[in-house]
N, C-alpha and C positions, 0 to 999 in steps of 0.2 A: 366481536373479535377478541381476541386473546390478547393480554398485557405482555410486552417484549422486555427484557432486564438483560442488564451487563453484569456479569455477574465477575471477570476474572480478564485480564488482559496482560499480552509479555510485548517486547520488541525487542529486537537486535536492530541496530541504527548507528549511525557516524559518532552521535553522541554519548552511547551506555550501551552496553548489553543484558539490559535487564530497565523496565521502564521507572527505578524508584530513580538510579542514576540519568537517564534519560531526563526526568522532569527536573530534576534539581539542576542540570546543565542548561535546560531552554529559562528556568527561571532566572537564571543568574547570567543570562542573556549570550552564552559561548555557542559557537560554530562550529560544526563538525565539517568544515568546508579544509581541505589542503591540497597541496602539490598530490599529486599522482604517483604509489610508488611501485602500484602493481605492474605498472611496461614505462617501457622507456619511451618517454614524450616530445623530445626533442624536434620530429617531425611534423609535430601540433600542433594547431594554432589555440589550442585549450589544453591547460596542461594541471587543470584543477578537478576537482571532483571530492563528492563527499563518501570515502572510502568505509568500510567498518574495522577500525582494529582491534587486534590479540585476538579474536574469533577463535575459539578451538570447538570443535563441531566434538569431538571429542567428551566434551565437559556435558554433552544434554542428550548423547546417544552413542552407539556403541561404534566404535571403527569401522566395522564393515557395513554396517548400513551408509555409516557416510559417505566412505569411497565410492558409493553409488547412485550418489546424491551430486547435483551441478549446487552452485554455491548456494543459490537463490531458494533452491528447496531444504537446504541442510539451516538457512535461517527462518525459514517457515516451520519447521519441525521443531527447532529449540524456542522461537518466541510459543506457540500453540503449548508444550511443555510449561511454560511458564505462568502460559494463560489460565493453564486446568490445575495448576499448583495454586495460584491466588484464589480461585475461586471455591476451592476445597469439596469442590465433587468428584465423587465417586461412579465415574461411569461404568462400572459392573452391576450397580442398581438399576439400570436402566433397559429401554430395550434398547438394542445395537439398533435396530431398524428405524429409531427414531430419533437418533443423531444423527443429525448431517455435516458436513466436511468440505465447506466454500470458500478458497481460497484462489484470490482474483493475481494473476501476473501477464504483465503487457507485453515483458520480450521472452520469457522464460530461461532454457539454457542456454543461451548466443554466447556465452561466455565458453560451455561444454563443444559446441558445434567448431566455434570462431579456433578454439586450440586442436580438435580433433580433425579440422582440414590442415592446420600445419603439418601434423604427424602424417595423413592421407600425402602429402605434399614432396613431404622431407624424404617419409619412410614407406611408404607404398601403401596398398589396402589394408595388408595383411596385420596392421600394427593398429587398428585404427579399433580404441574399445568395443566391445559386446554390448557395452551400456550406454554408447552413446545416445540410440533413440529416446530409449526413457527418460536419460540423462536432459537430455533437449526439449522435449515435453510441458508447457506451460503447466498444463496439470498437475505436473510431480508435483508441487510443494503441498497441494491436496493430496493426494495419492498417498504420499509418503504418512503425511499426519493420520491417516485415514488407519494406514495401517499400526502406525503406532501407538492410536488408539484405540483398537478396534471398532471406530465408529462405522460403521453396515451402514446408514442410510444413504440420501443423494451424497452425490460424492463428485467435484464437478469443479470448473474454472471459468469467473470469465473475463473474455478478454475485450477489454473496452480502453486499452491505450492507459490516459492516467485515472480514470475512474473505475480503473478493474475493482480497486478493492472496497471504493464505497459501492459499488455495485454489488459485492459479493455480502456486505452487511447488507446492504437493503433488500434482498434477494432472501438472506436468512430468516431478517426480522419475517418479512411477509410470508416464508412459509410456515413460520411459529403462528404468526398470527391465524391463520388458514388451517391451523390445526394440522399440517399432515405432520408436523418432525416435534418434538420437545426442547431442543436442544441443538444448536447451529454452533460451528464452530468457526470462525469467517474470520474474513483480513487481507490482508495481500503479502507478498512476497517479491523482491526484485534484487537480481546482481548484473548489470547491464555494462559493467566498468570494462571495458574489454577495446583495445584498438578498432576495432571495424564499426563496436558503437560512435566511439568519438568522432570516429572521421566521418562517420555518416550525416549525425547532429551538426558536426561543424559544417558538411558542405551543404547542408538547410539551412546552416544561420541562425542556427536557435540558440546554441550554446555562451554561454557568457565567455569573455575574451579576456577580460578582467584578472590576470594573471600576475599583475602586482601586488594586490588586497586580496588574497582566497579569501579572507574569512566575512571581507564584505563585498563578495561576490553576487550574493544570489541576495536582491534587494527589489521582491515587490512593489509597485505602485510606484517606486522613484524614476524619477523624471530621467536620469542618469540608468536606468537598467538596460542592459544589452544582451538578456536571455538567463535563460535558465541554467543550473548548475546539477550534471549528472551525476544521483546516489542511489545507495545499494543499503538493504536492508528487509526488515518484515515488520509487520504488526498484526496481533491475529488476537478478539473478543468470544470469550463465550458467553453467545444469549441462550436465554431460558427463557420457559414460561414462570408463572407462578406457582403450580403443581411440582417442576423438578425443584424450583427452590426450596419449597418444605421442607424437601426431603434433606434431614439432614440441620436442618433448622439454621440454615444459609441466609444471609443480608445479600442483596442486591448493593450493587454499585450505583447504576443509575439505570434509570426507561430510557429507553428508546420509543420515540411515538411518530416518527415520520419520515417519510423517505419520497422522494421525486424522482425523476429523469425525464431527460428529453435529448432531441437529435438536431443539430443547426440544418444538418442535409445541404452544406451549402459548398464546404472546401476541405482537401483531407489533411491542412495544419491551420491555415485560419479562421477564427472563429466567425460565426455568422454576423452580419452587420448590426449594429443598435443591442449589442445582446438581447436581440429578444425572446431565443430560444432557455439561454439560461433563467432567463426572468421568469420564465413559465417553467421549467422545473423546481424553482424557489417555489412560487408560488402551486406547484402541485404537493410538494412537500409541507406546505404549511397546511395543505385541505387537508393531508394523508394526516397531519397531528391534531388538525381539530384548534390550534389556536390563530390569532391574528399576528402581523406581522409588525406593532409596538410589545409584543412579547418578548421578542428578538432583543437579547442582550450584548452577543459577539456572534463574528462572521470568521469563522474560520473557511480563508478564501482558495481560492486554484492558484493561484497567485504566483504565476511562470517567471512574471520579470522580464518579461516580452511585452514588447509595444503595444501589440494588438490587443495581445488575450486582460493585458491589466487593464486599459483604456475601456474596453468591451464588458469585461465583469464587474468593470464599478459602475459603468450605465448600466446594464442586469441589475446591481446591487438597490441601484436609485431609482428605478424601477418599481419596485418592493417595496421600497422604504421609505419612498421620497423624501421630505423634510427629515425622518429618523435616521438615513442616511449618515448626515452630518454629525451627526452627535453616537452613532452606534461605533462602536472598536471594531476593524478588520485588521486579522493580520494572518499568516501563510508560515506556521512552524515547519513547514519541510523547506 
């Protein structure tokens, strides 16, 4: 099988819009968690979220492609830009056919849908975008990239809830490896901040209520978490093989050597009992890399901040690891 490399990566996030600002704000331990200022919250019983500001879609593409763009795709397009900027390939040396364009989003444009039933509502059919469909489209933030960059190969979305976008690298990696593409461009893309999200999360109970502390809201593994805190943003890697990186006499960032998944098949928000499903996607991912699991240095976790899913992923976790458990770092940067 063929060696997978990261060769280039961008985000737009609560924290930076560009990932050099991004890591120096998670190092110096800031939150990109605040009040709510895109609608009026008053009716909420969550009145937080991790927003992205100054965003001008503007700054990484031309206006009229954006106005055509829902939020969620217009920051899949500028992180991807950023991506193939770091990496300093030149995708006109390549074949189009053999880049592919995999870009995972779970709700896609419910932000575009959620405002264009206002206007259906307010002001009748006839006002109601030409671009809504596309506009709403999980695929866009692929689609879009796709065409930005003229990548011609698979060209695709998937939707897997919050593992869209490690699905969509682990999806790349394997088709790199399998030899059918050269060159994947992967990641995911979300802008879910919209009234009908909130209220939907709030009347599940998932959301954190925590609305005195936004910034220490969203608290993994503590005893005190009372859910999750909704954010909008992208993150999007260009893998390669070792053939595209030659070209051009390119460094690799890092390998990529493994990827798992699995299905609990048990409830459609609680995870399966005993984690024993995630334990067996850990452990399918450690076959897929070929090492043991005292190799394992850090666990970057799923890490909701919900009762269930932290209590259920640290038995997954100890599962794996047993005794190394104890002594291995997890922690959950989103």
């Amino acid at each position: 099988m063929k060696k997978v490399f990261i060769s280039g990566f961008g985000t737009i996030n609560p924290l930076g819009l560009n990932s050099k600002t991004t890591w120096e704000n998670i190092c110096n331990g800031k939150s990109g968690i605040d009040f709510i200022e895109s609608f009026e919250t008053k009716e909420f019983v969550t009145k937080i979220a991790g927003e992205v500001k100054n965003f001008n879609p503007a700054d990484h593409m031309d206006k009229k492609s954006a106005q055509r763009m829902d939020r969620f795709a217009q920051f899949g397009a500028a992180a991807a830009l950023q991506a193939l900027k770091q990496s300093k390939i030149d995708l006109k040396q390549f074949d189009p056919y053999r880049i592919a364009t995999i870009v995972g989003s779970g709700i896609g444009g419910l932000s575009t849908l959620s405002q264009q039933y206002e206007i259906l509502r307010e002001k009748g059919p006839s006002r109601v975008t030409p671009f809504l469909i596309p506009m709403m489209l999980s695929d866009m933030a692929s689609a879009q990239i796709s065409m930005l960059t003229k990548a011609m190969g698979q060209n695709f979305c998937p939707v897997s809830s919050c593992s869209s976008g490690a699905d969509a690298i682990g999806i790349g990696m394997k088709m790199i490896r399998n030899n059918e593409i050269d060159i994947a461009i992967v990641g995911g893309a979300e802008a879910p901040i919209c009234p009908i999200t909130v209220a939907g999360f709030n009347s599940a109970r998932a959301l954190s209520k925590n609305n005195d502390n936004p910034k220490k809201a969203s608290k993994p593994f503590h005893i005190n978490r009372d859910g999750f805190v909704i954010s909008e943003g992208a993150a999007i890697l260009i893998l390669e093989n070792e053939l595209s990186l030659s070209k051009g006499n390119r460094s690799p960032i890092v390998e990529l050597i493994g990827y798992g998944t699995t299905s609990d098949a048990y409830h459609i928000t609680e995870p399966g009992p005993e984690g024993i499903s995630a334990a067996k996607a850990m452990k399918n991912a450690l076959l897929s890399s070929e090492i043991s699991a005292n190799e394992i240095d850090y666990i970057n976790a799923h890490g909701t901040s919900t009762p269930m899913n932290d209590k259920l992923e640290t038995k997954a976790i100890q599962n794996i690891l047993g005794k190394l458990s104890e002594k291995t770092p997890v922690s959950s940067t989103k």
